[in-house]
C-alpha positions as CSV (number, residue, x, y, z in Angstrom):
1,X,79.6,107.8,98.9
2,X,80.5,109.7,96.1
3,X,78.6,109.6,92.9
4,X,81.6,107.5,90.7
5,X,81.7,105.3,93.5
6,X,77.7,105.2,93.8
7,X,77.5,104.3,90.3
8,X,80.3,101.3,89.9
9,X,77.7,99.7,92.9
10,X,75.2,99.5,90.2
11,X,77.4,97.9,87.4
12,X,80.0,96.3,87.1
13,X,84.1,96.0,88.6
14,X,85.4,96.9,91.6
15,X,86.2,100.4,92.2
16,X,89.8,101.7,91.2
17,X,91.9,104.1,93.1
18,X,93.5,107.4,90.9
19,X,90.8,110.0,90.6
20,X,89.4,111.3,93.6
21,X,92.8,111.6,95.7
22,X,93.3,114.5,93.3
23,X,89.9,116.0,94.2
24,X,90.7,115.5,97.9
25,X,94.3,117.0,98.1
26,X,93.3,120.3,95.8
27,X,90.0,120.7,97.7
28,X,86.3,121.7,96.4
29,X,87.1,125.2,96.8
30,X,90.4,125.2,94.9
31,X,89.3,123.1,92.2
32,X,86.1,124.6,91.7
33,X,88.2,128.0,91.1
34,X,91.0,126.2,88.7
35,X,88.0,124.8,86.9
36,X,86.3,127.9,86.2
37,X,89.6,129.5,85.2
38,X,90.3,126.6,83.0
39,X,86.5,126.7,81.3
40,X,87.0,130.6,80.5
41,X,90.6,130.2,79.6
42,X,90.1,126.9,77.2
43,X,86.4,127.3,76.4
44,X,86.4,128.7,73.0
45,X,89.3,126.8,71.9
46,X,87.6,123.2,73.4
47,X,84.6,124.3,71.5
48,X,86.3,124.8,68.0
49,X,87.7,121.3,68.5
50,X,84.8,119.7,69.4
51,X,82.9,121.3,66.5
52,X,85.7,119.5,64.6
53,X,84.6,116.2,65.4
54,X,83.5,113.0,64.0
55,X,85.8,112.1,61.2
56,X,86.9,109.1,59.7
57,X,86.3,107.3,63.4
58,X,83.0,108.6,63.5
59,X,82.1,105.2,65.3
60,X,83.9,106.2,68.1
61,X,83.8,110.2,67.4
62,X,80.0,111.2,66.2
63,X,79.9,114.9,65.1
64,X,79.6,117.3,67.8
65,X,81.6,114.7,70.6
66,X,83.9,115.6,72.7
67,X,87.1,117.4,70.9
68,X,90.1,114.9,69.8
69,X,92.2,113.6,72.9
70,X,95.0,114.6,71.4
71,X,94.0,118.2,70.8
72,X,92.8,118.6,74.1
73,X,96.0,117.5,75.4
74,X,97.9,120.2,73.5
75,X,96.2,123.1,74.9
76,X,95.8,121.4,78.6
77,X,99.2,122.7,79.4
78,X,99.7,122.0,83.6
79,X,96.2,121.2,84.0
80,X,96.2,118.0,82.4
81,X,95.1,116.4,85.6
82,X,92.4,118.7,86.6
83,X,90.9,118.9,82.9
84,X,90.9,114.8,83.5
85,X,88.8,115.2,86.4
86,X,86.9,117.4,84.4
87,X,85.8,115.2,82.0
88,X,85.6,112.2,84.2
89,X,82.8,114.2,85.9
90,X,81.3,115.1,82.6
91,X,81.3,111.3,81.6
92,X,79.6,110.4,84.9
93,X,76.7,112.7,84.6
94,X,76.2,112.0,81.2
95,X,76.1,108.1,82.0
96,X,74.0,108.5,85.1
97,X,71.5,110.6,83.1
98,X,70.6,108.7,80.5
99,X,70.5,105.8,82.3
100,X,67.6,107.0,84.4
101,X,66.0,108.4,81.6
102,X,65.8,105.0,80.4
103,X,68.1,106.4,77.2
104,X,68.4,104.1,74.3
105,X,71.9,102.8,73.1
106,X,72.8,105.9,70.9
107,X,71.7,108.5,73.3
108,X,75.0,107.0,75.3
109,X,77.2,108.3,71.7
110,X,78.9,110.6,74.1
111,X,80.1,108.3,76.6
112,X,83.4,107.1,75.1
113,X,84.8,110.2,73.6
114,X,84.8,111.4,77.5
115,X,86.5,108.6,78.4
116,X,89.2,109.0,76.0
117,X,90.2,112.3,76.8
118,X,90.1,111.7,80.6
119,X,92.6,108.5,80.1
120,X,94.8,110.4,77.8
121,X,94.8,113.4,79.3
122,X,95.8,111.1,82.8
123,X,97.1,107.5,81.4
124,X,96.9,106.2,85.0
125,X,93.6,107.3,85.6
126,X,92.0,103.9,86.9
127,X,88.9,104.5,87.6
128,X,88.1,106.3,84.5
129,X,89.9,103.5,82.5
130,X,87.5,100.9,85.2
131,X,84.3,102.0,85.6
132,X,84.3,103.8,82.6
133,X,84.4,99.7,81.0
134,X,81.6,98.8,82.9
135,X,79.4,102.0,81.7
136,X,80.4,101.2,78.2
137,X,79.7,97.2,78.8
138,X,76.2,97.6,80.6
139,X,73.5,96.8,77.6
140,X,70.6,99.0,77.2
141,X,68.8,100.7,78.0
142,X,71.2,100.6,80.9
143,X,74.2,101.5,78.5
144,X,75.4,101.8,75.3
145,X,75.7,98.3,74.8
146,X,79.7,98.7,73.5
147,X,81.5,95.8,75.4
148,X,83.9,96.5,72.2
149,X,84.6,100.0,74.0
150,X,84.9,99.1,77.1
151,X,87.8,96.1,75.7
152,X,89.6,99.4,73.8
153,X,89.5,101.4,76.8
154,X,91.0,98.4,79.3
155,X,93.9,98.1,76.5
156,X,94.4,101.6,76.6
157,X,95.0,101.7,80.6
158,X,97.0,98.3,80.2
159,X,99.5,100.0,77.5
160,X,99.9,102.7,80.1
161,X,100.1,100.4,83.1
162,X,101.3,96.8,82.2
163,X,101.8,95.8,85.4
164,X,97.8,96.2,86.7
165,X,96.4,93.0,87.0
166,X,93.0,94.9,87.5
167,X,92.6,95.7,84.0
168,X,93.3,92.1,82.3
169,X,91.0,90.5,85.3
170,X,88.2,93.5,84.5
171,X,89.0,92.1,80.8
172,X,87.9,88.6,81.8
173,X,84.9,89.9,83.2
174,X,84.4,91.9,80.2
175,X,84.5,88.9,77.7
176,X,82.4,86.5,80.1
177,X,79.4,88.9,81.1
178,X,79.0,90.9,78.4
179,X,80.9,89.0,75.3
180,X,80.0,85.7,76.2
181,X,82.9,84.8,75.0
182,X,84.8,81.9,77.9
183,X,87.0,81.2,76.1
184,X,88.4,84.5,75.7
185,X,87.8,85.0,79.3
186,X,90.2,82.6,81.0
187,X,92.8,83.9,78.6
188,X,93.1,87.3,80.6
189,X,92.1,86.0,83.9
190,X,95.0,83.6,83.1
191,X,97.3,86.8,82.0
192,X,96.3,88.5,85.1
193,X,97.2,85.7,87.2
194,X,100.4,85.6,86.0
195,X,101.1,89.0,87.1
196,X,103.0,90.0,90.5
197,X,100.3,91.1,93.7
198,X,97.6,89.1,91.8
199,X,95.2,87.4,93.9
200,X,95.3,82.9,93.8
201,X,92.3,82.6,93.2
202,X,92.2,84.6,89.3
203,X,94.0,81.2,87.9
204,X,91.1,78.6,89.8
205,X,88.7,81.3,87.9
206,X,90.4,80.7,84.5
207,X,89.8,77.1,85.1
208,X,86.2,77.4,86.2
209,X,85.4,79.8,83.0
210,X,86.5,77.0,80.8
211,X,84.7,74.4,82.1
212,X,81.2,75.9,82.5
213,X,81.0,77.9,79.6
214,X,78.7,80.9,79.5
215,X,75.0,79.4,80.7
216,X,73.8,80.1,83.6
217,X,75.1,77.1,85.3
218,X,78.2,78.4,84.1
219,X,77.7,81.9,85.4
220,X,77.0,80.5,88.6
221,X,79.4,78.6,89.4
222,X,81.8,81.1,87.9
223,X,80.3,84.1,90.3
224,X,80.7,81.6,93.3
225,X,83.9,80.9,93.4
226,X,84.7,84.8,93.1
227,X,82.6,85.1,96.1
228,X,83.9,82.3,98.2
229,X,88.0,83.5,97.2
230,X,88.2,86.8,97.0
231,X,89.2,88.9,99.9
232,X,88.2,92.4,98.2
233,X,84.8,93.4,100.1
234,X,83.8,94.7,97.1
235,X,84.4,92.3,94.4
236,X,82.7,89.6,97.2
237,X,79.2,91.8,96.9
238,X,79.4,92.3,93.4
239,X,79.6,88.5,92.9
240,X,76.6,88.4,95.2
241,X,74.7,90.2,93.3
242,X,75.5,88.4,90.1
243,X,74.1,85.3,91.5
244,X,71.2,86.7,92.4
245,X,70.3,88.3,88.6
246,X,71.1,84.4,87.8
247,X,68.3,83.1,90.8
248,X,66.0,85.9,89.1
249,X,66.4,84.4,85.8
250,X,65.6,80.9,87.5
251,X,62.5,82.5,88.7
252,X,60.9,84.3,85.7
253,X,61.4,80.7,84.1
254,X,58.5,79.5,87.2
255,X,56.3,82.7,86.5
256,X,56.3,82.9,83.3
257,X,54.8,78.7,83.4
258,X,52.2,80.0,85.7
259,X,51.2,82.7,83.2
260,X,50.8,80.2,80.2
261,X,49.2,77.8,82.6
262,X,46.8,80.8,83.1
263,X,46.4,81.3,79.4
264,X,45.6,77.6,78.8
265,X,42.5,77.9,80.8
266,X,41.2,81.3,80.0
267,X,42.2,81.9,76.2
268,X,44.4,85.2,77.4
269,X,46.8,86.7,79.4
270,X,46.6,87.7,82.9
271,X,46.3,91.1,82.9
272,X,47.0,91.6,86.5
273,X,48.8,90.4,89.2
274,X,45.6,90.8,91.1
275,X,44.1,88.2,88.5
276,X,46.3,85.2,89.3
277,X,46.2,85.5,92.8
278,X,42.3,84.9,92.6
279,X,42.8,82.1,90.3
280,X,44.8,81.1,92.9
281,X,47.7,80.7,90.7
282,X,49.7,82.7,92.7
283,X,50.2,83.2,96.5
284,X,51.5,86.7,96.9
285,X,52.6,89.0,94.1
286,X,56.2,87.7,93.4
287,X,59.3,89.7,93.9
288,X,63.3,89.6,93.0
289,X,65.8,88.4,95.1
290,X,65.8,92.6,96.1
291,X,62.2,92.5,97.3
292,X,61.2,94.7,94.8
293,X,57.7,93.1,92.9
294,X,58.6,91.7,89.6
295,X,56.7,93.4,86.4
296,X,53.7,92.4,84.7
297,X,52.9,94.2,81.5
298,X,49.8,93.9,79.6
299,X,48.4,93.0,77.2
300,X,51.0,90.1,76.3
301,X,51.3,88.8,80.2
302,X,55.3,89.7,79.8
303,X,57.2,89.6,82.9
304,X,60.7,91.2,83.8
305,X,62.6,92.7,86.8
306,X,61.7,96.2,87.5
307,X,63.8,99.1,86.3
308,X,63.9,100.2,90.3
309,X,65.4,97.1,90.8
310,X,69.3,96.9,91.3
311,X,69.6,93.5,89.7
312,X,68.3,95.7,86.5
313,X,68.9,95.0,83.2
314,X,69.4,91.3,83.9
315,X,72.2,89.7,81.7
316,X,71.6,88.9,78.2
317,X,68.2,91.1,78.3
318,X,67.1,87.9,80.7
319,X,67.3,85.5,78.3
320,X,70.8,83.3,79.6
321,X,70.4,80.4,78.7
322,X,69.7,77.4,81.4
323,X,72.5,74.9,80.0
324,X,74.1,75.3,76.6
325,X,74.7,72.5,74.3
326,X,78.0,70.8,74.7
C-alpha cells in the first residue's frame, strides 16, 4: 500500500482512481528523471511565484504558499500531469507530517494551496480532489479543521466532472461528519443518487440522514446502513470504523461515571489507572474498540482515545452528543 492510499485508511472517503496509473505507466525511474528536469528547469520561476503569494485570498493563500494555480499552469507547459503528481506528493507529506507531529490547525496553512494546483493543473485528478477533502475535513490536531475547504475542493472536481457521483456522495459525508449539517447532507446524497452508475442505496441514505439527525443515534444508524448496502469493500470498512468511534464515545460516557464515582469518595481524581483497579472500580485497564488502552491524564482524571489509536480524533473532539433535542 502506497502512502495516498495508506493515508485515506486513516480518514475519511473511499479511495479514488486518477493519480497513481500515471506513476505506474511512466515508471519510478522515468518520472524520477522528468521530475528532476522539471525542478531545475521551473525552480526559480515556481519560487518567484510562490514568493508572490498570499493576496487578497490570503485565507486560502498565506504568504509564502504554494505559487497561484494559474501561474503554475502557465509555465507547466506538457508536464502538467507530472507537475500534478508532483504536488499531490508534496500535499501528502505535508499532511502526513504534521499530523504525526500532532501539528495544530494552522501548521496545516499549506495543505490547500497544494491541492489547488494539483486539481488545476489535472481537473480529473480524483484522488487529489477525494482525499485531499478528507485531509482538509479531519479536525485537529488531526487536520486543519477546514470542512469549508474540503466543500470548495469537491465543487471544484464536480465543475470538472459533473457526472461523478463520488464527489456529491463524498459531499454528503462532508456535511454530516464534519459540518453537522443533515440537512445539507441528504441534499447531495440525494443529487448523487440521481446520477447514472450511482449505487441504490445513496437515496435509502438520504432518507436515513433526515430522520436521525446528527447525534450519535443518528450517526449510527446512518454508518449502518452504509455498511449493510454498499458493495465497495472499502466504503463497508470505513463505515465500520465509524461505528466503532461512535461505541467509543458510548464508552468514555461509562468511564468517565466511574472516575466521578471515584472522586465522590476520595475528594480527587484518580491519578492512575493502577488506582481504580485497587479500588476495585475497574476490572482491567479499559481499551477502545482497537484494543489500544484508553488515556488517563492527570491531574484532572480526563479520559480520551489514544493518539496511537486509529479511531483517533473521535468526531466532534468526542463530545457527539447521545440524542439531540427534537
Amino acid at each position: 500500500m502506497n502512502e495516498p492510499q495508506a493515508r485515506a485508511g486513516a480518514s475519511g472517503l473511499p479511495p479514488a482512481r486518477g493519480g497513481n496509473e500515471r506513476l505506474r505507466r511512466w515508471g519510478r525511474p522515468a518520472l524520477s528523471a522528468v521530475a528532476a528536469t522539471l525542478l531545475v528547469a521551473l525552480g526559480g520561476t515556481l519560487s518567484a511565484l510562490r514568493d508572490r503569494g498570499g493576496g487578497p485570498d490570503g485565507d486560502r493563500y498565506p504568504a509564502g504558499s504554494a505559487p497561484r494555480p494559474d501561474a503554475v499552469r502557465r509555465v507547466a507547459l506538457s508536464f502538467k500531469a507530472v507537475l500534478a503528481d508532483l504536488y499531490w506528493i508534496r500535499a501528502v507529506q505535508h499532511y502526513g507530517r504534521t499530523r504525526l507531529a500532532g501539528g495544530r490547525a494552522e501548521d496545516h496553512a499549506l495543505l490547500y494551496s497544494l491541492l489547488d494546483v494539483a486539481t488545476t493543473l489535472d481537473p480529473r485528478f480524483d484522488a487529489a480532489h477525494r482525499l485531499g477533502a478528507v485531509f482538509l475535513a479531519e479536525p485537529s490536531p488531526g487536520g486543519p479543521g477546514r470542512p469549508d475547504l474540503a466543500v470548495a475542493l469537491l465543487r471544484k472536481g464536480m465543475d470538472y466532472a459533473p457526472e461523478r457521483w463520488e464527489y456529491l456522495q463524498d459531499l454528503g459525508f462532508v456535511h454530516y461528519w464534519w459540518l453537522h449539517d443533515p440537512e445539507g447532507a441528504a441534499r447531495w446524497f440525494e443529487r448523487a443518487a440521481d446520477l447514472p452508475g450511482a449505487p441504490w442505496w445513496l437515496r435509502p441514505l438520504a432518507a436515513v440522514t433526515l430522520a436521525e439527525g446528527d447525534d450519535r443515534a443518528g450517526a449510527r444508524a446512518l454508518w449502518a446502513q452504509v455498511r449493510d448496502s454498499t458493495g465497495d469493500a472499502w466504503v463497508r470498512g470505513e463505515a465500520i470504523r465509524r461505528l466503532a468511534q461512535l461505541d467509543a464515545l458510548d464508552a468514555l460516557d461509562g468511564y468517565r461515571h466511574v472516575i466521578e464515582g471515584f472522586f465522590e469518595r476520595t475528594g480527587r481524581r484518580p491519578r492512575s489507572w493502577r488506582e481504580l483497579l485497587a479500588a476495585g472500580d475497574l476490572a482491567a485497564v479499559p481499551v477502545d474498540p482497537t484494543g489500544v488502552p484508553y488515556e488517563l491524564t492527570t491531574p484532572d482524571g480526563t479520559i480520551a482515545v489514544s493518539r496511537r489509536s486509529a479511531l483517533f480524533p473521535l468526531p466532534g473532539g468526542g463530545s457527539l452528543p447521545e440524542r439531540r433535542g427534537r
